[in-house]
C-alpha positions in Angstrom: 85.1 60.2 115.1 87.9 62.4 113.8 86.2 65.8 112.7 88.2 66.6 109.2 89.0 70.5 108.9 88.0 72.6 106.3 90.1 74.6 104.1 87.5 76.6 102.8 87.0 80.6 103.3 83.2 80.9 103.2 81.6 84.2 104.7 85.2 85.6 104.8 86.4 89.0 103.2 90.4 89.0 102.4 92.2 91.7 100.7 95.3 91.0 98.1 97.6 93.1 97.4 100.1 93.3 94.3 96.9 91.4 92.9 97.1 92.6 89.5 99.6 90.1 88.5 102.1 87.4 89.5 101.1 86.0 92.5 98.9 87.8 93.5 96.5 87.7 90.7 96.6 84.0 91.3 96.1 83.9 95.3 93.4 86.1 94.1 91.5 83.5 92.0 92.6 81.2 94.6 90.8 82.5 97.4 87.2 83.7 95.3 87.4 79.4 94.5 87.3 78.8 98.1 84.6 80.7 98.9 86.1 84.3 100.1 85.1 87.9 99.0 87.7 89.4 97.7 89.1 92.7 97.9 92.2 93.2 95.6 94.4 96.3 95.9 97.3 97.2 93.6 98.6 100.6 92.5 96.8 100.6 88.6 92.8 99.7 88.9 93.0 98.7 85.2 94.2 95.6 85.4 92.5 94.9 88.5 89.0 95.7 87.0 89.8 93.3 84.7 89.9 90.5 86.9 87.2 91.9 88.9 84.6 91.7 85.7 86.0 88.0 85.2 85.7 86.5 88.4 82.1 88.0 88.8 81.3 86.4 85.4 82.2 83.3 87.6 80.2 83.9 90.3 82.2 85.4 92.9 82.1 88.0 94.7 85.2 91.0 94.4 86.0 94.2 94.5 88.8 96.3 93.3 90.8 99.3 95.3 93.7 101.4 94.5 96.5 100.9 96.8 100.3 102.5 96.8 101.6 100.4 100.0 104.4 102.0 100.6 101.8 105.4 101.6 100.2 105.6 104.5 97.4 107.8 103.4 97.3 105.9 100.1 96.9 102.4 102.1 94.1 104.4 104.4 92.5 105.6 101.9 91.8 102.0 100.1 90.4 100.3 103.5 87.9 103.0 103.9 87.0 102.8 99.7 86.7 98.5 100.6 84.6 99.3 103.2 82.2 101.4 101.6 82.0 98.7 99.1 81.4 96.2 101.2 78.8 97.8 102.8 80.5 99.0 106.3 81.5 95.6 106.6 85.7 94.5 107.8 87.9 92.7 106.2 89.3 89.8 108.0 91.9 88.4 106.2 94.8 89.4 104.7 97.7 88.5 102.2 100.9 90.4 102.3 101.7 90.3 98.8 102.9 93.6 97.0 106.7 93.4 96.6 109.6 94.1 94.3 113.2 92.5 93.8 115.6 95.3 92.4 118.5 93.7 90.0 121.4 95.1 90.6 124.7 93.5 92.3 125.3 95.0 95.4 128.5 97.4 94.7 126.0 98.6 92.0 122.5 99.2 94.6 121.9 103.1 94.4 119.9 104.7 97.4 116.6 105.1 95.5 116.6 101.4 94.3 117.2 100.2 98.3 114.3 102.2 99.1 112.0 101.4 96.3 112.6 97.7 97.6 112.5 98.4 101.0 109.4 100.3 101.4 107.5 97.9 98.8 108.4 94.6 100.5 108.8 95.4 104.0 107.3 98.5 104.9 104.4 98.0 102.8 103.4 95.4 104.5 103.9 96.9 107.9 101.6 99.9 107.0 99.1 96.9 105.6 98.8 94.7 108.4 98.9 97.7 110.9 96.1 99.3 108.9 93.8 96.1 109.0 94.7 95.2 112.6 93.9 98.0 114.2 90.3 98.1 112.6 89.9 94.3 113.7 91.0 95.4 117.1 88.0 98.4 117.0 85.6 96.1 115.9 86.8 93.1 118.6 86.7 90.7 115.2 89.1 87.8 114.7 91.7 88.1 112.0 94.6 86.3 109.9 97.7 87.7 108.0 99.6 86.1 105.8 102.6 88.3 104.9 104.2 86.3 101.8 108.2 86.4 101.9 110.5 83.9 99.9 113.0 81.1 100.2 116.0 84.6 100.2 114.4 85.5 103.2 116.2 82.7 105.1 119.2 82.1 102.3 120.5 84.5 99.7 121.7 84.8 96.2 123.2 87.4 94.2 121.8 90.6 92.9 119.0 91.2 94.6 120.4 92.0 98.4 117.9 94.4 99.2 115.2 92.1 98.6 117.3 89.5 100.5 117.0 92.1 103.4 113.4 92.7 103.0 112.3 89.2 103.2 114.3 88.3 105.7 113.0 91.3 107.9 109.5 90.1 107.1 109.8 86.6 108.5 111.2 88.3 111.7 109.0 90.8 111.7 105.6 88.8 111.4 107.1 87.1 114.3 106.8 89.5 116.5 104.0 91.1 115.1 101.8 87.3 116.0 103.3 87.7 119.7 101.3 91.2 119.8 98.5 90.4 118.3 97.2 86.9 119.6 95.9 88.8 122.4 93.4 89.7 120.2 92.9 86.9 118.0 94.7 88.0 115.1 97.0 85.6 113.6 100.4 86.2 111.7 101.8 83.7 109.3 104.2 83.7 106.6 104.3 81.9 102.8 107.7 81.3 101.8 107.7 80.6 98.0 111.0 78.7 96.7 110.8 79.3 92.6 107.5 79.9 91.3 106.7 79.4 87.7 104.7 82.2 86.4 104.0 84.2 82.8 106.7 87.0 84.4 109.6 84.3 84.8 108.7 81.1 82.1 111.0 82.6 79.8 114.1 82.4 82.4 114.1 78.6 83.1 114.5 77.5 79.5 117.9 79.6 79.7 121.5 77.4 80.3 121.1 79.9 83.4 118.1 78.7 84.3 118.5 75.2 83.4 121.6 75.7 86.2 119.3 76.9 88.9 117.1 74.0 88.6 119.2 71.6 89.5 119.8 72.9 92.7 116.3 71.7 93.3 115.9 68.7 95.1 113.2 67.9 93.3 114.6 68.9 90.4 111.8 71.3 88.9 109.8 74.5 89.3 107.1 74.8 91.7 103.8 75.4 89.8 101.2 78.2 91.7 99.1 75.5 92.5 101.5 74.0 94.7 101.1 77.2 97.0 97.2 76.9 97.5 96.8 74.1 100.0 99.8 76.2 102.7 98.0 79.5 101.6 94.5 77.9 102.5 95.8 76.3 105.9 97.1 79.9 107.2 94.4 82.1 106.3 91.2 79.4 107.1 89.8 78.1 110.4 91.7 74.6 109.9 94.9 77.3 110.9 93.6 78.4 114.1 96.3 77.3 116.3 98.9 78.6 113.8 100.5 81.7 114.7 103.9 82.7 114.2 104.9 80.4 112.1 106.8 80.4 108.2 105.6 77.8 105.8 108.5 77.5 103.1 106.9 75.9 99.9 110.5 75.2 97.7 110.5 71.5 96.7 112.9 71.4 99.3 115.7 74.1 98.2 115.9 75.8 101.6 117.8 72.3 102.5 119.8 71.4 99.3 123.7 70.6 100.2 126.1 73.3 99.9 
């Protein structure tokens, strides 16, 4: 008999970050559906709260911290605030979320918008996943990080270079970061989004501009959130286990359109 694997996160506790909106708020949702506690952490607890009060009213269990992830203290100070809230007990699993774009052409990138990028997408989610790790590795618990990057992490477009940097350092990065870490059975994964539909971008894709951009789609259309949930599930659940290292790009095929 062939033993079907289970996608589900039951008696797990994964922290989100950037989870007051965007993705995030959705991977959120996503992972309270199957079965998870969630923690979510973004810099505002407003919006968070929010989400907080409604996924309780739907039976799941969350919790809300304050995070700046480009500080170390401030990304300290949120695991120790989780873990009072959930009772002294570790999180396990983690998504990589928090991240920002910039939008200016590359003659044009000042110094401060570089590091705002920079220290949001990359570093942030150094500080993150060093943070939870080492507390899995004091505890001798199990883990899996999902460190979410994009389709201009492996090719590039115009105006947003330091992002294109950022990404691209991330893939790499959680490479090496699995070859460390297996030792302790802490996996490290990447979620490579192509074009997402969400509230943030709807507007763009019924542009001439946007209408352009689509049809470099093999598929020719947007990907919808839930297209991200089964990959997302696979890397962070027990049907992953033997997945370390690895970059699941979810683009209806963009990465491998003809130049």
């Amino acid at each position: 008999m062939v033993n079907l694997p289970s996608l589900g996160l039951y008696g797990k506790i994964v922290m989100v970050t950037g989870a007051s909106s965007g993705l995030g708020l959705y991977f959120a949702q996503l992972l309270a559906a199957a079965g998870a506690e969630v923690v979510l952490a973004a810099r505002s607890l407003d919006k968070l709260q929010a989400t907080v009060n409604e996924l309780h009213s739907a039976g799941h269990r969350a919790y809300a911290v304050a995070m700046d992830v480009s500080n170390k203290a401030s990304v300290q100070h949120a695991f120790v605030e989780a873990e009072q809230l959930l009772g002294g007990r570790s999180i396990q699993l983690l998504v990589n979320n928090a991240g920002w774009c910039g939008r200016s052409f590359f003659l044009h990138v000042e110094e401060e918008e570089w590091d705002t990028v920079i220290d949001t997408s990359l570093k942030g989610s150094y500080l993150v996943a060093q943070e939870m790790s080492r507390r899995l590795v004091a505890a001798k618990q199990a883990g899996s990080i999902v460190n979410i990057a994009s389709i201009l992490g492996q090719r590039v477009t115009s105006a947003v270079s330091p992002y294109c940097a950022a990404k691209a350092g991330l893939i790499h990065f959680s490479q090496a970061m699995a070859l460390e870490l297996a030792r302790y059975q802490i996996r490290v994964n990447v979620l490579a989004p192509g074009y997402i539909e969400t509230d943030m971008n709807r507007d763009f894709w019924l542009t001439d501009a946007g209408q352009q951009m689509l049809k470099r789609i093999p598929q020719r259309r947007l990907g919808q959130t839930d297209d991200l949930a089964a990959p997302l599930l696979l890397l962070l659940s027990d049907a992953g286990r033997y997945l370390t290292g690895s970059t699941i790009t979810v683009d209806g095929g963009h990465i491998c359109n003809s130049i």
